[in-house]
Backbone bond lengths (Angstrom), bond angles and torsions (degrees), N, CA, C in turn:
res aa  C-N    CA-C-N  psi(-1)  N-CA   C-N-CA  omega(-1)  CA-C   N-CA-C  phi
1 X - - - 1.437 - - 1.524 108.04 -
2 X 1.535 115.88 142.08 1.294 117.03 -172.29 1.456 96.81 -107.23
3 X 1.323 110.56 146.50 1.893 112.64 -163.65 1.571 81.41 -141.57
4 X 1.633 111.19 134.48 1.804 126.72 -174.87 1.719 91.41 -131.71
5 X 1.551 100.23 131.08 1.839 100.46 160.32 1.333 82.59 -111.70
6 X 2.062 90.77 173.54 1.711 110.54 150.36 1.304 114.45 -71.72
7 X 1.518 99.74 166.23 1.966 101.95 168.28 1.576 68.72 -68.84
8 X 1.819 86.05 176.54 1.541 128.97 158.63 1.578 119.00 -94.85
9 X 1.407 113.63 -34.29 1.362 120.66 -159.44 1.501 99.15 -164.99
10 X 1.300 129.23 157.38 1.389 157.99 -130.00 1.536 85.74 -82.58
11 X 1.538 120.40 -59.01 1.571 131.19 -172.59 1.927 96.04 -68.43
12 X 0.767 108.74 -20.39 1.480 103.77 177.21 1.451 124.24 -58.94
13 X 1.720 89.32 -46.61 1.596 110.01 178.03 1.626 119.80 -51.39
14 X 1.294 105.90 -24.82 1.798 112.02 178.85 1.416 101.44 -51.43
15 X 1.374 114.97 -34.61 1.757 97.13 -152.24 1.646 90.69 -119.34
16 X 1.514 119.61 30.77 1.829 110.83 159.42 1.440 113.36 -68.84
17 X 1.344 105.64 -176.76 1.350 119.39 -30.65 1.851 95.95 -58.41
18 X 1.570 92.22 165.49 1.447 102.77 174.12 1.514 113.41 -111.01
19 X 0.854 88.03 100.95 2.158 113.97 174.12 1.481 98.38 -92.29
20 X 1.509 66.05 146.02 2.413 97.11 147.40 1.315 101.50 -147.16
21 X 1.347 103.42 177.76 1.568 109.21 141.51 1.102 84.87 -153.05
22 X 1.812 93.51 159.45 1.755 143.77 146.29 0.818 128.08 -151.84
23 X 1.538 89.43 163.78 1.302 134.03 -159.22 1.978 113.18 -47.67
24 X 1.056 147.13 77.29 1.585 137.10 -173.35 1.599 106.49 -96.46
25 X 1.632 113.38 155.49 0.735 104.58 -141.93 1.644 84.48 -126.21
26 X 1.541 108.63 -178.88 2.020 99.51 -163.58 1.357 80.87 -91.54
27 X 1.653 117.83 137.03 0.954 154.66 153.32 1.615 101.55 82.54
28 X 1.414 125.00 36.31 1.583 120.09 159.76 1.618 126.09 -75.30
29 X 1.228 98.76 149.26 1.423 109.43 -158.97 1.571 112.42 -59.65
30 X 0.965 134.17 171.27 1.814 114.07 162.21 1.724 89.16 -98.96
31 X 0.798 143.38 26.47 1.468 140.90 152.59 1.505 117.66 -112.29
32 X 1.292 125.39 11.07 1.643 130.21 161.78 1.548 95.49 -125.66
33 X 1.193 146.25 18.78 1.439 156.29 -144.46 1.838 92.12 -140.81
34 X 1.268 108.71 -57.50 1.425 111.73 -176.36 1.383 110.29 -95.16
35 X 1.486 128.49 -4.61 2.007 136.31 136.23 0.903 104.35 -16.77
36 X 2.028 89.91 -70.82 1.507 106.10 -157.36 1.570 133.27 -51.59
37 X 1.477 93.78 -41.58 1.703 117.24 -179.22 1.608 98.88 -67.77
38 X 1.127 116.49 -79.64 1.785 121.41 178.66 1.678 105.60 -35.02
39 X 1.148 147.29 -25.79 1.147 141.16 -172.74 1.579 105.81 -90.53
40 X 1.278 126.64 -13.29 1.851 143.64 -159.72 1.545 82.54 -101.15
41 X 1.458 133.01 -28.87 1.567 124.31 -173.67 2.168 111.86 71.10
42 X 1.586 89.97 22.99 1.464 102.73 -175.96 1.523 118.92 -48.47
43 X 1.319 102.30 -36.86 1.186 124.34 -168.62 2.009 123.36 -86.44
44 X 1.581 118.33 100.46 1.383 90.77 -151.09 1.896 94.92 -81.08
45 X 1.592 92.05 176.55 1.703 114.16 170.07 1.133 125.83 -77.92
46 X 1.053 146.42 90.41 1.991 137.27 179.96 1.477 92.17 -69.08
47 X 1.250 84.15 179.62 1.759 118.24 -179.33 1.232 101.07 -91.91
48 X 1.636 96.67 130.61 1.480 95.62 173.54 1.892 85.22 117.79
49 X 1.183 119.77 -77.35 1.432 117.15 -177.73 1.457 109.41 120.14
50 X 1.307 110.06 11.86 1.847 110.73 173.35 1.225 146.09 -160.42
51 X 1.506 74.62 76.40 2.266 121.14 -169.89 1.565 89.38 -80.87
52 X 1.368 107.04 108.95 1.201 134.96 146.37 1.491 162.39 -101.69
53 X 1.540 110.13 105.28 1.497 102.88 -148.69 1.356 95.36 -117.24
54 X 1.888 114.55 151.66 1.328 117.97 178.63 2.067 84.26 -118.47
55 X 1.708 71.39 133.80 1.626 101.79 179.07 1.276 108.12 -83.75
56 X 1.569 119.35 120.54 1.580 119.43 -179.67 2.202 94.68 -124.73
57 X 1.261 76.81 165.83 1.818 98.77 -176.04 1.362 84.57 -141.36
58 X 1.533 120.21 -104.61 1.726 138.78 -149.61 1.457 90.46 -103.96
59 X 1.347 111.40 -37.31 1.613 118.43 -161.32 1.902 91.90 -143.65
60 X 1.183 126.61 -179.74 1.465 155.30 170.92 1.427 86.20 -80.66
61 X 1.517 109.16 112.01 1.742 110.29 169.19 1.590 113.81 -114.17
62 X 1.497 114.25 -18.19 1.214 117.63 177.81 1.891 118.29 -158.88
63 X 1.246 116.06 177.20 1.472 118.15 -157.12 1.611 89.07 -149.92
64 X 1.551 99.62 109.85 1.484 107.31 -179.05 1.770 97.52 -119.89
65 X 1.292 121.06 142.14 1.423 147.91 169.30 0.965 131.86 -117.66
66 X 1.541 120.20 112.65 1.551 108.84 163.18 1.513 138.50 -35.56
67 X 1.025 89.46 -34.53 1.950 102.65 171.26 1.694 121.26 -86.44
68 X 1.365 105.61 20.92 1.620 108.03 -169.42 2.028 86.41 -124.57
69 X 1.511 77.30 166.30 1.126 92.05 165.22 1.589 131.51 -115.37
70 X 1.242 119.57 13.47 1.317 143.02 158.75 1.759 112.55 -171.57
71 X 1.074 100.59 -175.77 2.016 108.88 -166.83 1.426 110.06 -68.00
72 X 0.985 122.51 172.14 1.762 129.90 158.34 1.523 100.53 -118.87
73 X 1.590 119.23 113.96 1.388 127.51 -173.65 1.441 102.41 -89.32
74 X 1.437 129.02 139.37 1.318 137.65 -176.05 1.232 97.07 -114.40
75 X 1.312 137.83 17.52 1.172 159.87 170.89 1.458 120.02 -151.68
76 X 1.858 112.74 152.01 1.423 135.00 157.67 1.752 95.62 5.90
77 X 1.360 146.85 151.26 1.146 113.58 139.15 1.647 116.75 -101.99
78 X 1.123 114.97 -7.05 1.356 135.58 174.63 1.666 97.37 -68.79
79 X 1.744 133.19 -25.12 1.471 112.87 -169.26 1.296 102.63 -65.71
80 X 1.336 90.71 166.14 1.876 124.36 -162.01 1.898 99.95 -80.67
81 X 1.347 109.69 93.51 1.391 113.79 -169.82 1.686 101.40 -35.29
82 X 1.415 118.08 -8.17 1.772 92.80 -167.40 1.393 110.06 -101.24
83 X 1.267 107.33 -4.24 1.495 123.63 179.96 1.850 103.99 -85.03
84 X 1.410 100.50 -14.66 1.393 89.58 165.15 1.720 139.55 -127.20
85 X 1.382 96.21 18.86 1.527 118.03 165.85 1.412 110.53 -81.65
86 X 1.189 102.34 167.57 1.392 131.02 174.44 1.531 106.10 -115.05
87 X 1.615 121.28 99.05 1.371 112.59 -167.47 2.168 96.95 -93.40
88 X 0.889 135.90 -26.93 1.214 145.03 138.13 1.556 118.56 -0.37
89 X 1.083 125.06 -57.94 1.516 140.33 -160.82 1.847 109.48 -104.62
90 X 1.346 96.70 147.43 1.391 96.08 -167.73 1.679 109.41 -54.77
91 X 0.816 111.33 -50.69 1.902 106.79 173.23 1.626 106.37 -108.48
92 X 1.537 119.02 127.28 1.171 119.51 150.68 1.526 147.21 -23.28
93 X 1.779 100.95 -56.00 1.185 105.88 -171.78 1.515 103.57 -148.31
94 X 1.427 123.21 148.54 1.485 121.10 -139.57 1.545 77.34 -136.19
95 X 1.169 94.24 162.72 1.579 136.45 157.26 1.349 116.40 -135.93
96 X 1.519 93.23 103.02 1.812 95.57 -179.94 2.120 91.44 -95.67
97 X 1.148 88.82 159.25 1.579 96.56 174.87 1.683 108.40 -109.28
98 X 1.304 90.13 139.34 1.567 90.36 176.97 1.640 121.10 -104.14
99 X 1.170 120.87 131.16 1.502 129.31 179.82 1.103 122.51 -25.96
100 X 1.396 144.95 136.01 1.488 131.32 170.66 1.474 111.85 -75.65
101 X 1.241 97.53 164.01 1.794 125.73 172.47 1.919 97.51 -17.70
102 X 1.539 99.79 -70.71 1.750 94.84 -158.29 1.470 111.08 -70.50
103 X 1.440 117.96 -19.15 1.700 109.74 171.28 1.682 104.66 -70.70
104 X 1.387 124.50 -52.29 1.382 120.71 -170.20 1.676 97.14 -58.48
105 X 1.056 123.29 -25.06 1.536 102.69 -168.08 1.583 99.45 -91.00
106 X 1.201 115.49 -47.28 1.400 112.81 155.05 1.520 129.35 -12.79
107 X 1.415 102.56 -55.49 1.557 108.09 -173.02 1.475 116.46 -77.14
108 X 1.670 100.17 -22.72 1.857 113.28 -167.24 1.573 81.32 -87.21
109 X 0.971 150.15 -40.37 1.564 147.26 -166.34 1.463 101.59 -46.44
């Protein structure tokens, strides 16, 4: 499985896109699927401590945070990670990053 984040920051952008792959297994959970990824340290840390990315496949299945101590599943967490990729598309499963505090307030301003 091919797994894509956003950069975080401008210097980030040097080293896009940012891929992996692994290894999944027939009938793994998308909650031992996203173990797997969080344990690789795929995901970098900003300043501040709260880099936030919503995990998409077919749909947004989960909401991982630097400041958490595991995901928030918007889905089953037991579903069968393959039932929720997109094998079609150049990467399976994304990590979009979400904006910090002062841009979102920025935008509501």
């Amino acid at each position: 499985m091919i797994v894509w984040r956003d950069s975080v920051a401008a210097g980030d952008d040097v080293f896009a896109p940012h891929e992996i792959k692994i290894k999944i297994d027939n009938n793994e959970s998308i909650e031992t699927t996203l173990k797997k990824i969080l344990a690789t340290h795929y995901l970098p840390s900003i300043q501040g401590g709260k880099a936030t990315w919503i995990v998409v496949g077919k749909k947004p299945v989960a909401v991982v945070a630097q400041q958490w101590s595991k995901p928030h599943f918007l889905v089953e967490a037991a579903a069968r990670t393959e039932n929720l990729i997109d094998f079609t598309k150049d990467h399976h499963l994304e990590f979009m990053y979400w904006c910090p505090d002062w841009l979102t307030n920025l935008i509501i301003a």
